[in-house]
N, C-alpha and C positions, 0 to 999 in steps of 0.2 A: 235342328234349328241352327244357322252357320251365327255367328257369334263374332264379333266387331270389336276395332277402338281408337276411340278417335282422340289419340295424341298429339296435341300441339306444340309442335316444332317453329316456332315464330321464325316470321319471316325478317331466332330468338331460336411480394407480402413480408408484412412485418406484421410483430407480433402483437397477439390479440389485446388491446390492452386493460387495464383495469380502473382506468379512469375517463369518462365519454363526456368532455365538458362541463366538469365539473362537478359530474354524477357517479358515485361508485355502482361497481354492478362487479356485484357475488358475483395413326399408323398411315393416316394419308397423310401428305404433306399439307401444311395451311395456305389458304389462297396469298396472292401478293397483296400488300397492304396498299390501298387505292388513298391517296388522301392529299392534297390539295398543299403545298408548302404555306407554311406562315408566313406570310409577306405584308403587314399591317400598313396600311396607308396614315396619312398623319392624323387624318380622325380617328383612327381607332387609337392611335401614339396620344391623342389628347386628350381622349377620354379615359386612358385606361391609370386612373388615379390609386396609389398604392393602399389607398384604405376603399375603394371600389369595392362592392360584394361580390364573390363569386358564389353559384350554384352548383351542385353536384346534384341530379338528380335521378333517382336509381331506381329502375324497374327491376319486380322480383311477382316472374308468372307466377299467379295463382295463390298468391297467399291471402285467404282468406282474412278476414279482419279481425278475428279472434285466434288466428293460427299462433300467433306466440304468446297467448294464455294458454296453451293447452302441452305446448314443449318447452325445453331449455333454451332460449335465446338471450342472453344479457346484455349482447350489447344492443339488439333493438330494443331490448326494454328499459337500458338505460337511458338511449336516443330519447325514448319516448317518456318516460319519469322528467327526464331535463330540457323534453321541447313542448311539441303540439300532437297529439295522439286524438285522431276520429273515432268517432263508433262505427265508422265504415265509411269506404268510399265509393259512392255508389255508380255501377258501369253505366255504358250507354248500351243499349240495344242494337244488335244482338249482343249478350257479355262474354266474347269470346276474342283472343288477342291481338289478333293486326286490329280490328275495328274500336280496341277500348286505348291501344298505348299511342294508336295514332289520335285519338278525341283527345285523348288529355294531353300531347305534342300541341293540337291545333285550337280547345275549347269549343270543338263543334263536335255535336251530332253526327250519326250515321248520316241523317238525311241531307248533311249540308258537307261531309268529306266524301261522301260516296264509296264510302268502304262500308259495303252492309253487309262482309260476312269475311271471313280469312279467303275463299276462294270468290272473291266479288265476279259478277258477270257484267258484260258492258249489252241491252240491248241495240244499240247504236252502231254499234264495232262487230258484235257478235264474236268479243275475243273474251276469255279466263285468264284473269288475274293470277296466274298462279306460279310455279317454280321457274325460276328464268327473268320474269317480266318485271321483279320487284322495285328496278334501279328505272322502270319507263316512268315519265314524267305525270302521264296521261289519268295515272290511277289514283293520282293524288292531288286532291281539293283541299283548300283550306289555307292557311300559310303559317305552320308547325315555330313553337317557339326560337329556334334556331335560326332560320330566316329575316323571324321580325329582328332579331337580336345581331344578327350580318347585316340586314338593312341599314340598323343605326351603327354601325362603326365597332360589334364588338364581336372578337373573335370567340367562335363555339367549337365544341368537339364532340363528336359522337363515338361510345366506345359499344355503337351496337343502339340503336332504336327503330321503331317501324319508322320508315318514312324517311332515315336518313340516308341512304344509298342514293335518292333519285334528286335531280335537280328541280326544287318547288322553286317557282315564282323564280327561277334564274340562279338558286343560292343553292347554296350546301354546306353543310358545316365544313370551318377551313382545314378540320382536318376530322377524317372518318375512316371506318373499316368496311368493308364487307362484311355479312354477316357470317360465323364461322362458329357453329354448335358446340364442338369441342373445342373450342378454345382454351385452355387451361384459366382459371379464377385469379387462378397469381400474377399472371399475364396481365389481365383487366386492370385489374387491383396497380400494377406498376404501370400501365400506361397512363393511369387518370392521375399518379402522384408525379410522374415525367410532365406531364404536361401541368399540372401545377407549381412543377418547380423553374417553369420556363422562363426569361427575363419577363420582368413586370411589361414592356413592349408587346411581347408575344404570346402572354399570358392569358388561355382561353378564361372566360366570365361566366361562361354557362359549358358544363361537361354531360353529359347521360351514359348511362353505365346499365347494364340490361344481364340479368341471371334469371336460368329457366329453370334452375333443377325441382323446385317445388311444384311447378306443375306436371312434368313426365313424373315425380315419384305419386301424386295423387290421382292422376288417369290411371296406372298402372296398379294402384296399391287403395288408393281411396284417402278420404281426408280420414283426420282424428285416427289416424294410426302409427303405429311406433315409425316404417317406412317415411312417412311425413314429416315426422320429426326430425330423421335423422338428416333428410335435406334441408330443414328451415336450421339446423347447427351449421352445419357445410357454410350455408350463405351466411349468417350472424359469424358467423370466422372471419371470411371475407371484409365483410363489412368493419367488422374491428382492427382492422391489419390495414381498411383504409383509415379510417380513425386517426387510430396509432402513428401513420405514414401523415393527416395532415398536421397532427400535435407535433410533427418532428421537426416540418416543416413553419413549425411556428406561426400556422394558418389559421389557427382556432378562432381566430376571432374575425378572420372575412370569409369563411367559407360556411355555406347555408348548405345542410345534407335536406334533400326532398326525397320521401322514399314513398313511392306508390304501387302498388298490385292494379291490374289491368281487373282482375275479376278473384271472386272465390270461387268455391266447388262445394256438391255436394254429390250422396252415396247416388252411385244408378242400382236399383231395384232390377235384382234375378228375374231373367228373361222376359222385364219387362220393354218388347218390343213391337215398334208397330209399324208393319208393313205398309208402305204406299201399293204397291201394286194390289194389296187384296181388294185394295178399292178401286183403282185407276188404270189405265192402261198408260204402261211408261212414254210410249209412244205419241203421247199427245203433248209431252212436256218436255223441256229443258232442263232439270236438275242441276245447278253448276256443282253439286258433291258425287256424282255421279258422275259427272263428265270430264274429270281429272284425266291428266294423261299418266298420272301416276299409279289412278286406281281408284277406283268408286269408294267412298266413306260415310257413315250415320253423325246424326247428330241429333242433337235439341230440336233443331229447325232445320228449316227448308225455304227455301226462293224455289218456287213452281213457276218458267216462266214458259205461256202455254203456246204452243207453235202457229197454233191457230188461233188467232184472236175470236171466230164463232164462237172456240169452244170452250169460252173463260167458265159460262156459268153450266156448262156440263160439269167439266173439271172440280170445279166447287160444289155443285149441287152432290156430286159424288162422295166428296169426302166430307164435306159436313155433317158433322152429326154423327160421322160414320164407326169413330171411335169417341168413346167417352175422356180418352186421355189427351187430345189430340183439340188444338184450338187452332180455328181454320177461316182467316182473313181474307177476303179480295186486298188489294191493294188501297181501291181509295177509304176502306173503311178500318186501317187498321189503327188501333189504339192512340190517340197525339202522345200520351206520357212515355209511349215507345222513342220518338223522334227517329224513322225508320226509314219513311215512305220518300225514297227518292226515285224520280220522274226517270233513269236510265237504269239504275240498279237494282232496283227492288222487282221482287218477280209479281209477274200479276195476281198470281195466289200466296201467300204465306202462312206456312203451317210451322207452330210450336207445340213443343210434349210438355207435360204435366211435370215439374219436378220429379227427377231419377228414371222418368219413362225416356225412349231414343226409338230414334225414326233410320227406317234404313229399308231395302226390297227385298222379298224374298228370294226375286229372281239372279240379285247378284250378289258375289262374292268378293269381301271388304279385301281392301290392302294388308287392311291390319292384322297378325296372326294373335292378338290377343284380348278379349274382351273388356272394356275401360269399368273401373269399379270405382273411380269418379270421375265428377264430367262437370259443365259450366254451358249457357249458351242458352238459357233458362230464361224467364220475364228477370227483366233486370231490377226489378224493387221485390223480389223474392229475396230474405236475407244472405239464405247462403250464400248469393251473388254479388255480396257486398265485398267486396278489398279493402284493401290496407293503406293508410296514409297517415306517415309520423314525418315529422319537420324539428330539427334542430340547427338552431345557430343563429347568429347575432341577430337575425332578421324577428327572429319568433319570439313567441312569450315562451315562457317554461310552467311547468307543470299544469299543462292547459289541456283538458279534456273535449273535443270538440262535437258538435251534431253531427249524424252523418250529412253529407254533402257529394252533388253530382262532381263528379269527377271533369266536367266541362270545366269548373273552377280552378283546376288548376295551374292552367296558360296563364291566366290575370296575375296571380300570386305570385307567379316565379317573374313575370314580367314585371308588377311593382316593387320586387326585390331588386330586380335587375334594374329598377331606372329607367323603362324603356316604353315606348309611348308602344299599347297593346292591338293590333288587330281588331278587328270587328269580331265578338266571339258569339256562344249562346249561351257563358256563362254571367255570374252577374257576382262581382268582386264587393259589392260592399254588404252580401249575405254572409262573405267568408273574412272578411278583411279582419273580425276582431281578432284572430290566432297569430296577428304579426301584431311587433312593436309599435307605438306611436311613432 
């Protein structure tokens, strides 16, 4: 039985310190840096008022929403004792990364960004979304916080998010990176304090900051294990060192940290695997996880989009039913509390695995040389699928325990912190509004 794993590689310092607002807590060369000069026109010189809010908001793959009860993390648990801490943030379907960090950029749904998977398919185009294509304009619906926030006069920076490499709606953050996996942390961590230490003129209002190590150490090693752990210290380091750097900066009091996980993880169950081909002939479908130019890979799910429109309810007739683990959609009938079903994206069949079960063929051999011993991309209101979202700073309440909450809420938030008239979204701000200040 060949054996798989599907690692997400997103398309994705000073010292640690001991007081977090108020809260004690116990060999290739890098690409050239692509980024836009700061040149502020007089709106944004008018708007940009020295006691202004600014945002920081920090993606961190795969951290579960209980993952810093279960290790040593202090200064997120400081963040979170002295702001706004959820019982989860809950992904958009599928809950896997390009599709959940760009919903919470934009407040929309898969079925209204059109990113319904990390390797999205266009049927329109008949092109794959995949390595190379990420800076095209085409792939990306919706108009991502950073944009609304340049429309209205205020300068943003991206140090790494989905979505920010490609010009939406005409914009781009005025100053961004390529995305660059090895990047060193300490890098990160000095670029977002350089740019908060910029003249109050130049000075981004909204930054994004993006660390993956939590999720390659729980693909690789699984969640709730010591491996897990020792990547969610890595990043709570980080994180303190940015801290640390805005206390130094004497920014305490107009910088809002927003920290969110795209998705959780949970364990994949020994060779529980389920072959499409035992049921289907590959030949009649489109696979876009199979049709990588990098190399066929499993997952949760599957977009089936079928070559022959005859042969939809063969296709389905075939697989339905056909494993017990295996939940098996046409397109116009899949689930609404998904928000999935997009008219170019979405394949005309879609099949999800049962929690810890993964879909893959027998007839082909993955990229990956090592089997994943956790995994995400699951029905997204299953817990483990839930993420992380803590908020500290001037904007929030403190010691405030929150509901879980669709992660679509999070565009609204960061925009009524920032002052700034919000997009059209799918989420709805006055379910989540009470975790900020009057």
């Amino acid at each position: 039985m060949r054996r798989f794993a599907l690692v997400i590689t997103a398309a994705l310092a000073l010292s640690g310190c001991a007081t977090l607002y108020g809260q004690d807590n116990g060999s290739v060369p890098p690409p050239a840096v692509s980024t836009i000069p700061a040149q502020p026109t007089p709106v944004k010189q008018a708007k940009a008022a020295k006691d202004a809010p600014i945002v920081v908001m920090i993606g961190i793959d795969g951290l579960r929403w209980d993952a810093i009860d279960r290790h040593p993390a202090p200064n997120l648990r400081a963040l979170a004792k002295g702001g706004v801490r959820a019982q989860g943030l809950i992904p958009v379907m599928p809950s896997v990364t390009f599709v959940n960090f760009y919903s919470i950029a934009t407040g929309l749904y898969a079925e209204h960004t059109g990113l319904t998977s990390n390797l999205a398919y266009s049927r329109k185009t008949g092109r794959l979304m995949e390595r190379g294509t990420h800076g095209e304009s085409e792939w990306w619906g919706g108009e991502p916080i950073w944009v609304t926030a340049e429309k209205q006069g205020l300068t943003t920076a991206a140090m790494f998010w989905l979505g920010s490499e490609a010009e939406i709606a005409g914009k781009r953050p005025t100053h961004w990176f390529p995305y660059e996996h090895n990047k060193p942390k300490e890098e990160r961590i000095a670029q977002v304090l350089d740019w908060l230490s910029m003249p109050e003129k130049d000075r981004p209002r909204l930054i994004t900051l993006y660390f993956h190590d939590v999720d390659s150490a729980e693909h690789r090693y699984g969640p709730e294990t010591p491996e897990e752990g020792v990547a969610i210290k890595a990043v709570d380091k980080h994180i303190g060192d940015l801290v640390a750097g805005i206390k130094k900066l004497g920014m305490e009091n107009r910088v809002n940290l927003v920290i969110v996980s795209d998705h959780g993880m949970t364990k994949v169950k020994e060779n529980a695997l389920i072959y499409l081909d035992d049921y289907i002939s590959l030949d009649d479908v489109m696979a876009p996880k199979f049709a990588s130019r990098d190399g066929p890979s499993g997952g949760p799910y599957m977009h089936l989009f079928v070559k022959d429109k005859a042969n939809i309810d063969k296709v389905y007739h075939q697989l339905a039913n056909a494993n017990p683990n295996l939940q098996v959609y046409r397109r116009e009938h899949l689930p609404k509390r998904w928000q999935v079903n997009n008219d170019d994206r979405t394949g005309d069949i879609f099949v999800v695995a049962e929690p810890g079960w993964m879909i893959f063929a027998r007839s082909l051999t993955s990229k990956y040389k090592h089997a994943p011993t956790g995994m995400h991309g699951y029905d997204r209101h299953f817990h483990d699928m839930y993420g992380t979202f803590i908020a500290n700073g001037p904007a929030f309440k403190s010691g405030l325990t929150a509901e879980p909450f669709d992660n679509v809420n999070v565009y609204g938030l960061v925009a009524d912190v920032l002052d700034i008239k919000p997009a059209k979204t799918d989420g709805d701000l006055d379910s989540v509004k009470y975790i900020l200040k009057d």
